[in-house]
C-alpha positions in Angstrom: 71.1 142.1 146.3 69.1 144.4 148.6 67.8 142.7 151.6 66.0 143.6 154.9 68.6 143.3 158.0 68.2 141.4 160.6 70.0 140.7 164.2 72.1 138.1 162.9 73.7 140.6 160.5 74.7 142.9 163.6 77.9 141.6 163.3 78.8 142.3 159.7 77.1 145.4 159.9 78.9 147.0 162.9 82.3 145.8 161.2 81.1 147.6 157.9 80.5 150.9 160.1 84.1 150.5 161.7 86.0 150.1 158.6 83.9 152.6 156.3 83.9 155.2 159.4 87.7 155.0 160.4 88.2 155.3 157.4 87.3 159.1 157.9 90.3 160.2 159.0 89.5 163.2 160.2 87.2 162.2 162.9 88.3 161.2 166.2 87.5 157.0 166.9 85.6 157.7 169.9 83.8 153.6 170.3 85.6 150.3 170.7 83.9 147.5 168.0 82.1 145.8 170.9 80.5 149.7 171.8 79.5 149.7 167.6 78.0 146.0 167.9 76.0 147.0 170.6 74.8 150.4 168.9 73.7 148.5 165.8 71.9 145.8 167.8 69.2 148.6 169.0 69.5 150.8 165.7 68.3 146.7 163.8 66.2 145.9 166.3 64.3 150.1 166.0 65.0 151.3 162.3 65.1 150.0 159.0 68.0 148.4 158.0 69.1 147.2 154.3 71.8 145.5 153.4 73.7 145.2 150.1 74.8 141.5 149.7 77.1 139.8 147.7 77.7 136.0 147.9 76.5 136.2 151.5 78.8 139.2 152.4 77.3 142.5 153.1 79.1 145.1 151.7 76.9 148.2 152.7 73.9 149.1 154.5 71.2 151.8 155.2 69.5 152.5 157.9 66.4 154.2 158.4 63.6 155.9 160.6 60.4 157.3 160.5 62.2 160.7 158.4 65.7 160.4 158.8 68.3 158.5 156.8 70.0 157.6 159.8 73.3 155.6 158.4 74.5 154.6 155.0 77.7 152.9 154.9 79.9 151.0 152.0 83.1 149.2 152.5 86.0 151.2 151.6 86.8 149.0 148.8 83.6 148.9 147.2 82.9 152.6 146.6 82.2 154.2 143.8 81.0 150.9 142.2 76.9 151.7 142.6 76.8 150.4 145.8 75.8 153.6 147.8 73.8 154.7 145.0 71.4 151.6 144.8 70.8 151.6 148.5 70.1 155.0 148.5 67.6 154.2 145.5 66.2 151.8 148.0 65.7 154.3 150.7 63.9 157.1 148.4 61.3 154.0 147.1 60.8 153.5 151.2 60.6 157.0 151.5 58.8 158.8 148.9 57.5 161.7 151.3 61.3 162.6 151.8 63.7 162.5 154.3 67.0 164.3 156.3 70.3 163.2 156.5 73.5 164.4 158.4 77.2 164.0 156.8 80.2 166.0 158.0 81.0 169.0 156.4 84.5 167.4 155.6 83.3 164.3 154.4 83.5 165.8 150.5 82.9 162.4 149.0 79.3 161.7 150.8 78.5 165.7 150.6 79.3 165.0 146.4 77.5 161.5 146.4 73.9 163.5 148.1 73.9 166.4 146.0 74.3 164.0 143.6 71.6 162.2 144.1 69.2 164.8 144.7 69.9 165.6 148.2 69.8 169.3 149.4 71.6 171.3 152.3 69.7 173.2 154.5 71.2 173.4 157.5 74.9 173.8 158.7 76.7 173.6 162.4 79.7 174.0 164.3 79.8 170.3 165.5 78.4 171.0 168.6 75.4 168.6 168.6 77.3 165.7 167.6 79.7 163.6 169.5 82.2 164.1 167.6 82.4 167.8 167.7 83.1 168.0 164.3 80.8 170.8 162.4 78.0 168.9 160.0 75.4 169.6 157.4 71.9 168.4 157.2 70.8 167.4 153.9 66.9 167.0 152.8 65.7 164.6 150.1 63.4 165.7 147.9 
């Protein structure tokens, strides 16, 4: 089930991001869980946020602004099972005027899941904007 977040889901939210993102191994880890908690306290209390539910669990989320998918997330365990695809369904029907995304240019899974899905690059750097330092790609939807 697809269900507007709220701040009592900050929690399982954040944890989502933590495992989902370390699980990117080639990125450096550069927040504690309490930093992420924080982080996703402002980005529910500003944005959009949707969470995928199951038995009172949430298992992914999007998050979204006026024209930018800001975060989509899945557990690591539940990939590849419709998940991602069903919130990111969610996010066009919210967004029929289109939006922007960022993914890592590394992260070959999520660049395969947005073309997928419609999603287009336009725009490539050397990392240098982001706080990882590690180069991206901006994708566009439609």
């Amino acid at each position: 089930m697809i269900r507007r977040a709220g701040r009592e889901d900050v929690d399982a939210i954040a944890g989502v991001f933590g495992r989902s993102f370390g699980s990117l191994t080639f990125l450096p880890q550069l927040h504690t869980p309490e930093e992420h908690r924080a982080f996703f306290a402002r980005v529910v209390s500003a944005d959009e946020v949707w969470a995928w539910e199951v038995e009172g669990a949430i298992l992914a989320f999007a998050a979204i602004d006026d024209a930018t998918l800001t975060h989509l997330y899945v557990e690591p365990e539940h990939t590849g099972r419709g998940v991602g695809s069903a919130l990111l369904a969610h996010v066009k029907s919210r967004r029929p005027q289109g939006f922007s995304l960022w993914t890592f240019q590394d992260n070959a899974g999520a660049r395969r899941f947005y073309e997928r899905h419609g999603c287009h690059p336009v725009e490539f750097t050397d990392g240098a904007g982001n706080e990882e330092k590690t180069p991206d790609v901006r994708y566009v939807w439609p």
